[in-house]
Kinemage of the C-alpha trace (Angstrom):
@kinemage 1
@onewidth
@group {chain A} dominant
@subgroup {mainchain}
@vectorlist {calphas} color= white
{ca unk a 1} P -4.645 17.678 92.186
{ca unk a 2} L -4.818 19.019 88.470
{ca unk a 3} L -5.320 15.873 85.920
{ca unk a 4} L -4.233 16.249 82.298
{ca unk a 5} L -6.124 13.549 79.823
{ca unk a 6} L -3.925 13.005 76.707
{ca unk a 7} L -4.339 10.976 73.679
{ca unk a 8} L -0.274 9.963 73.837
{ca unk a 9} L 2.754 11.351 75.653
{ca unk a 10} L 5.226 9.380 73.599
{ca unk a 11} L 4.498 12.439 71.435
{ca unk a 12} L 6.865 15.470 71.031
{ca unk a 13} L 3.635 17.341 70.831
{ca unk a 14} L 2.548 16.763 74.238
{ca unk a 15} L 5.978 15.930 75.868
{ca unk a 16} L 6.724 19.877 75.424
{ca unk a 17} L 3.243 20.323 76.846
{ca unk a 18} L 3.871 18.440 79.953
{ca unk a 19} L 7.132 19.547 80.667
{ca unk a 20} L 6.131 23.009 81.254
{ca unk a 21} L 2.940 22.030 82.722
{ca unk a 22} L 4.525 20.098 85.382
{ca unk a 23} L 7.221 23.179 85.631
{ca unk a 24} L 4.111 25.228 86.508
{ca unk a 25} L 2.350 23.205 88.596
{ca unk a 26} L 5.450 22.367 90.883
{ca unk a 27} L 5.927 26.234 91.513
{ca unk a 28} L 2.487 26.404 92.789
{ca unk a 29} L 2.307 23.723 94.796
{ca unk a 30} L -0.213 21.465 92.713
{ca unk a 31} L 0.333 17.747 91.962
{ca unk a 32} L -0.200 16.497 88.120
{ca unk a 33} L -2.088 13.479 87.766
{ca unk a 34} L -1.441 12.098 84.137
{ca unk a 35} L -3.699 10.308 82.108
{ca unk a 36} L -3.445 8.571 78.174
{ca unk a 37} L -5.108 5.087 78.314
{ca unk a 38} L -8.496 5.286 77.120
{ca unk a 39} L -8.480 9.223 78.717
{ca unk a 40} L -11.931 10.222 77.533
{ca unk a 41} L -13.786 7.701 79.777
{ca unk a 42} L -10.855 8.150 82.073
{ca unk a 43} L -12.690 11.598 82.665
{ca unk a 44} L -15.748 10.148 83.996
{ca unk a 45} L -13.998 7.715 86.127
{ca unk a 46} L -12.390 9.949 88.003
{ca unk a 47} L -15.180 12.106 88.478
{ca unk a 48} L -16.787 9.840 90.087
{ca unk a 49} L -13.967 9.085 92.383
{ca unk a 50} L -13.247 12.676 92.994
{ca unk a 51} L -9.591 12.131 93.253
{ca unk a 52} L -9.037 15.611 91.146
{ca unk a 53} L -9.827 19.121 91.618
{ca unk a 54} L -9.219 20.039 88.064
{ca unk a 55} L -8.989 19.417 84.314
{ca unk a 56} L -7.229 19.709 80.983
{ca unk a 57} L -8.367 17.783 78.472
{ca unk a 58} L -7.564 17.172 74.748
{ca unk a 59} L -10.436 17.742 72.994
{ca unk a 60} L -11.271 14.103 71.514
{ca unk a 61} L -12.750 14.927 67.561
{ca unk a 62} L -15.664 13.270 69.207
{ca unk a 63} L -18.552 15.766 69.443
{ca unk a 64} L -20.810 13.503 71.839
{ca unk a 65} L -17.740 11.913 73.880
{ca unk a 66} L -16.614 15.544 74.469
{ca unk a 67} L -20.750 17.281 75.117
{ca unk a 68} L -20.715 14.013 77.833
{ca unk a 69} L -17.619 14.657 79.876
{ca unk a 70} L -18.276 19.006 79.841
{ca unk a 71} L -22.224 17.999 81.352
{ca unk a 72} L -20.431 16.101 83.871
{ca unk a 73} L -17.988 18.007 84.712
{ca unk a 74} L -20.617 21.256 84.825
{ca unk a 75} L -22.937 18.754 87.084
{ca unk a 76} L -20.213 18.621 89.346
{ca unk a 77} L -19.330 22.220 89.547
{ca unk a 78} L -15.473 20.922 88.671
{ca unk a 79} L -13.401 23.656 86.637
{ca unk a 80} L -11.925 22.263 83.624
{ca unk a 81} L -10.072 23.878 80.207
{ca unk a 82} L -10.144 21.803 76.801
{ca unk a 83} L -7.084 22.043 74.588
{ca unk a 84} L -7.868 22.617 71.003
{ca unk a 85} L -10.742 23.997 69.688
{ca unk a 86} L -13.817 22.753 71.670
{ca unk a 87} L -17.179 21.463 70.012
{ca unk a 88} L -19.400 24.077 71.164
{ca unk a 89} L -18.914 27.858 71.590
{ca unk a 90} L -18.400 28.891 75.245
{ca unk a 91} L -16.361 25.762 76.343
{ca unk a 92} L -13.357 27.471 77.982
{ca unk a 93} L -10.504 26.461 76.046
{ca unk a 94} L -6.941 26.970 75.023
{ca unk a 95} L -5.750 26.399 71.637
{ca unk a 96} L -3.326 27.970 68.743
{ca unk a 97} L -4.030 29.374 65.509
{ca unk a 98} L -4.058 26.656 63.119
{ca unk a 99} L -5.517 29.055 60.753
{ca unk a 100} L -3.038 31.896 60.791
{ca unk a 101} L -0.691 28.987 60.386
{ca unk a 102} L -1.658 27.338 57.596
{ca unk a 103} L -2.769 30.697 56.036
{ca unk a 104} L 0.796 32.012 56.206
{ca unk a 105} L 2.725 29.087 54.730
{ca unk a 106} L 0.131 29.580 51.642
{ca unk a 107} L 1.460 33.029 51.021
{ca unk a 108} L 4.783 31.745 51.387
{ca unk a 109} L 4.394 28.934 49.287
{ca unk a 110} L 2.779 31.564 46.971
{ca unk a 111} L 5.654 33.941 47.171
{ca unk a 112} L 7.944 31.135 45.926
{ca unk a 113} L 5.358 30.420 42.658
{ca unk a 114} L 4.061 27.402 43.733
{ca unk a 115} L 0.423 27.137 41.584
{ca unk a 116} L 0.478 23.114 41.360
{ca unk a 117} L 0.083 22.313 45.436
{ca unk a 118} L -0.770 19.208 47.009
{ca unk a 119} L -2.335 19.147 50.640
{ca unk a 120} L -1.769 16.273 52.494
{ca unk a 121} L -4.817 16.160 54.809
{ca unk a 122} L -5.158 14.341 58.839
{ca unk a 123} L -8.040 12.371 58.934
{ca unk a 124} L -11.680 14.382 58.135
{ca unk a 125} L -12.912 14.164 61.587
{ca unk a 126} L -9.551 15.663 62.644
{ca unk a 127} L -10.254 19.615 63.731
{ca unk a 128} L -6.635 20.829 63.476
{ca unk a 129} L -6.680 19.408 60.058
{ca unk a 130} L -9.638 20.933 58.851
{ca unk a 131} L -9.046 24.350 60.429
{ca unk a 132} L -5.348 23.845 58.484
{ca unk a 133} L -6.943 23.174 55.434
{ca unk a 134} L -9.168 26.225 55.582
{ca unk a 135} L -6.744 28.635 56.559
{ca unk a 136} L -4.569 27.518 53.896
{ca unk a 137} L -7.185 27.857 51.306
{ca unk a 138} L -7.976 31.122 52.375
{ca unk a 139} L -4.547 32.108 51.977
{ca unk a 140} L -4.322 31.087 48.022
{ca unk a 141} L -7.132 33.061 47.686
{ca unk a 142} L -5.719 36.263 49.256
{ca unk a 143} L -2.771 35.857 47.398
{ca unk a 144} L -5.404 35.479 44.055
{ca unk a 145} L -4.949 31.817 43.581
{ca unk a 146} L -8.137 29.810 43.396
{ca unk a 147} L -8.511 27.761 46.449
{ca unk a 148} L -10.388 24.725 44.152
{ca unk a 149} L -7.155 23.824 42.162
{ca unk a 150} L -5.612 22.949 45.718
{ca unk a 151} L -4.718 18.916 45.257
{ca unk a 152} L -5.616 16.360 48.273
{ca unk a 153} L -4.303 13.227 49.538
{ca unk a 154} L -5.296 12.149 53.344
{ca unk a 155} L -3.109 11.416 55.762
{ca unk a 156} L -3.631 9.801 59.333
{ca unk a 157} L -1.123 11.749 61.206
{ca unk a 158} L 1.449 9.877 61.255
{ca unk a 159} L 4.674 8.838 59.475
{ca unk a 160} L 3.538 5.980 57.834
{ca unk a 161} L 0.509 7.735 56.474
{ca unk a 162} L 2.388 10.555 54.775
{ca unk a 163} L 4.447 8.060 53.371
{ca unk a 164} L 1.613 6.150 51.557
{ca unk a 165} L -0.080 9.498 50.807
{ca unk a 166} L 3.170 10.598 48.514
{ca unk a 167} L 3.234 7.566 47.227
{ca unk a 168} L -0.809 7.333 46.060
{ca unk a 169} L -0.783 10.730 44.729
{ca unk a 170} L 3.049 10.951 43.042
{ca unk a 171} L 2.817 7.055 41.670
{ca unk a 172} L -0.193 8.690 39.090
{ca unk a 173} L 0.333 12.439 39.087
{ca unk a 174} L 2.747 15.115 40.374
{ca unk a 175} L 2.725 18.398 42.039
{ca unk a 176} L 5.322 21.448 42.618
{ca unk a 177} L 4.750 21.620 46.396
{ca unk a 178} L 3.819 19.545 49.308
{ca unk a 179} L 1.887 20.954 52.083
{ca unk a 180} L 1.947 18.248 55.132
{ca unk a 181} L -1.307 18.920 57.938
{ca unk a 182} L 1.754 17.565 60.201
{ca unk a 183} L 5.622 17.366 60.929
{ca unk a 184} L 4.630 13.404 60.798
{ca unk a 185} L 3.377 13.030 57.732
{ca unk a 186} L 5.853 15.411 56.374
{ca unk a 187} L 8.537 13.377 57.413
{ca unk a 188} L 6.696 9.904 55.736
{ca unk a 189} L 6.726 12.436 52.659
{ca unk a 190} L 9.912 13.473 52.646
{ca unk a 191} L 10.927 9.331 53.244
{ca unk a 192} L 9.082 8.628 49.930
{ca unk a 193} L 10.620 10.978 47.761
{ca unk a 194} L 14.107 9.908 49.234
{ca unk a 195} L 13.464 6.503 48.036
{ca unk a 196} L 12.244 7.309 44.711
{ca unk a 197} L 15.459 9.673 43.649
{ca unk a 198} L 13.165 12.931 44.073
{ca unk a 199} L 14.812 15.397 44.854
{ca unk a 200} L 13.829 18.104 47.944
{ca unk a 201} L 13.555 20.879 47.378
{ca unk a 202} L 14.935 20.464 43.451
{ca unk a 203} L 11.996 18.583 42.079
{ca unk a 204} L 9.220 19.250 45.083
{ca unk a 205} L 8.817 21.847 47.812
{ca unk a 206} L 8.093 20.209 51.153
{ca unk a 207} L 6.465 21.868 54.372
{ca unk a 208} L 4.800 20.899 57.504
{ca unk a 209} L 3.218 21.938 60.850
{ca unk a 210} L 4.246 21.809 64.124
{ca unk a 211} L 7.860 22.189 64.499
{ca unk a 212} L 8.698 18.738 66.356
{ca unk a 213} L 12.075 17.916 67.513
{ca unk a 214} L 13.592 16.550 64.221
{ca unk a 215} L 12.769 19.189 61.968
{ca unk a 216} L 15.789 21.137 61.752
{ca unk a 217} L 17.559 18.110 61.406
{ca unk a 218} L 16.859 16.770 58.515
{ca unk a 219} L 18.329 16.660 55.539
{ca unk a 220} L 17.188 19.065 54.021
{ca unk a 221} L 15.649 20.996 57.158
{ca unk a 222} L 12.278 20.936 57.210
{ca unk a 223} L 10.268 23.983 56.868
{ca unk a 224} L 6.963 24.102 59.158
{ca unk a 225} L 4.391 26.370 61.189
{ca unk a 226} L 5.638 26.079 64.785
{ca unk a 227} L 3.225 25.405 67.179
{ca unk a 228} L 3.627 26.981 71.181
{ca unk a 229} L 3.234 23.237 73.565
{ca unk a 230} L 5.280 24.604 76.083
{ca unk a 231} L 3.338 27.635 76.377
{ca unk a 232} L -0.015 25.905 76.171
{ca unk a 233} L 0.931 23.563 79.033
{ca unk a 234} L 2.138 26.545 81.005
{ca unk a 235} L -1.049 28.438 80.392
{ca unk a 236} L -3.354 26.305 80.639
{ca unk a 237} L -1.955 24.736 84.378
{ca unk a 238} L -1.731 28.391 85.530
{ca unk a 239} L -5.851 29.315 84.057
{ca unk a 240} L -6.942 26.120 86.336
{ca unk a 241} L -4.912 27.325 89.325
{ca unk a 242} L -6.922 30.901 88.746
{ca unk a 243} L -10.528 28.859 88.796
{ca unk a 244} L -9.364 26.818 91.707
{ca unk a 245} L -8.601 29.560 93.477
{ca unk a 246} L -11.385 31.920 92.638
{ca unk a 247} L -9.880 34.227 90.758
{ca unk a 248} L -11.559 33.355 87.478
{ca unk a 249} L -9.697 33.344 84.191
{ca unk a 250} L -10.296 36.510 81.439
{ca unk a 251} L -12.253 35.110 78.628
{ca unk a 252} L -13.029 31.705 77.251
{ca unk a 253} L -11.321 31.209 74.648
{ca unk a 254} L -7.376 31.551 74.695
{ca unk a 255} L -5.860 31.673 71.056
{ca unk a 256} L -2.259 31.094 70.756
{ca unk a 257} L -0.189 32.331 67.924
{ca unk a 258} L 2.134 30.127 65.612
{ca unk a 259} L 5.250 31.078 63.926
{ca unk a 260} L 6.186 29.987 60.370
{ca unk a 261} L 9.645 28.467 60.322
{ca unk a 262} L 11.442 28.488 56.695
{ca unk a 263} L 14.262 26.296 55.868
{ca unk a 264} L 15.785 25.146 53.203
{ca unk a 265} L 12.890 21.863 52.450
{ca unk a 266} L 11.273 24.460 50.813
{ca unk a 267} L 13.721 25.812 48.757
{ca unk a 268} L 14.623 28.801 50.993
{ca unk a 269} L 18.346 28.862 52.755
{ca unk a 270} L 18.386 27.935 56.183
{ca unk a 271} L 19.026 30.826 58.078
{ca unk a 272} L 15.834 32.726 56.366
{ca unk a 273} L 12.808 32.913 58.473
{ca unk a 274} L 9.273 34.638 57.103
């Protein structure tokens, strides 16, 4: 029994996840025990009722919640991968390159002479977000932009938040591009400016991360940093199976690359990808 603790299936994010996870799992012979309500104590609770042989866990943005459930699990001698970037070096872990992401949607965003950017952050504790925001700083400043005249709004992931983000920030100022942390809050965005008779990608560039579902079906398609779910899912079901079975897994930290995904929300046409 493998258990995967998630924040929230109804998610495209972690539907794709579990899909392939489950696909995995089912061709080795391993049963999936899935977990969302309250999943961080979940964690301890079923350590104690050692019901579960394994675990993948979402790393929780908590430092302490997350140091608590990897002294357990280490107590208990009970293999376990976090996905997303872990708290503390050493934690095995799968992830993907938020970095590289972010970092090449600034040189694109570059290439099209964007200068007056707005970022429209998660929330601060959020790691994806922050490790967004860095990598695309550090890509304004490869391309000689200075990364301090990057504009910020936060966000709290979700639609509704990108929505009142656009609205805070383009109610008292402006800006020639819109860089959402999130498909999400690129959508809310992209909802705001409808309503206001802006016009995408005319008036503002608009781009997000993750790639979820709806993005090539908007109007106009949504340009974005794809993120690999299936592949994490499938990867990180198959690393448990290794530790379960004493084979081990290669190093501790498994990086997954993104892809950048141009269409036409940013004023590219939509058959051009970067």
């Amino acid at each position: 029994m493998i258990a995967i603790l998630l924040p929230d299936v109804t998610m495209p994010y972690y539907a794709n996840l579990l899909e392939s996870a489950d696909q995995v799992a089912e061709e080795r012979n391993y049963h999936l025990l899935i977990q969302t309500r309250e999943y961080k104590s979940s964690v301890l609770r079923l350590i104690e009722e050692q019901r579960v042989d394994g675990y993948i866990i979402r790393n929780s943005g908590a430092p302490e919640v997350d140091r608590t459930i990897v002294n357990k699990l280490n107590t208990n001698c009970l293999p376990f991968i976090f996905i997303g970037r872990p708290m503390d070096e050493g934690v095995l872990s799968i992830g993907v390159d938020n970095v590289g992401g972010a970092r090449d949607m600034a040189h694109h965003f570059v290439d099209h002479g964007f200068r007056d950017i707005l970022f429209i952050t998660g929330p601060p504790k959020k790691i994806d977000s922050n490790d967004r925001i860095y990598g695309f700083k550090l890509g304004l400043s490869e391309c000689g932009i200075d990364p301090d005249s990057l504009k910020y709004v936060e966000g709290n992931f979700t639609q509704a938040g990108g929505f009142r983000a656009a609205a805070d920030f383009f109610s008292r100022d402006g800006a020639e591009a819109v860089f959402a942390a999130n498909d999400q809050m690129a959508l809310g965005a992209l909802h705001y400016f409808y309503e206001q008779g802006i016009r995408v990608p005319q008036d503002v560039a608009v781009a997000g991360f993750d790639d979820d579902f709806f993005a090539e079906f908007l109007c106009p398609p949504l340009s974005t940093v794809r993120q690999p779910m299936a592949e994490i899912g499938a990867v990180a079901v198959e690393n448990i199976i290794l530790m379960l079975e004493g084979s081990g897994i290669r190093k501790n930290r498994i990086l997954l690359p993104t892809e950048l995904m141009v269409r036409r929300s940013c004023g590219c046409g939509e058959k051009n990808k970067h």
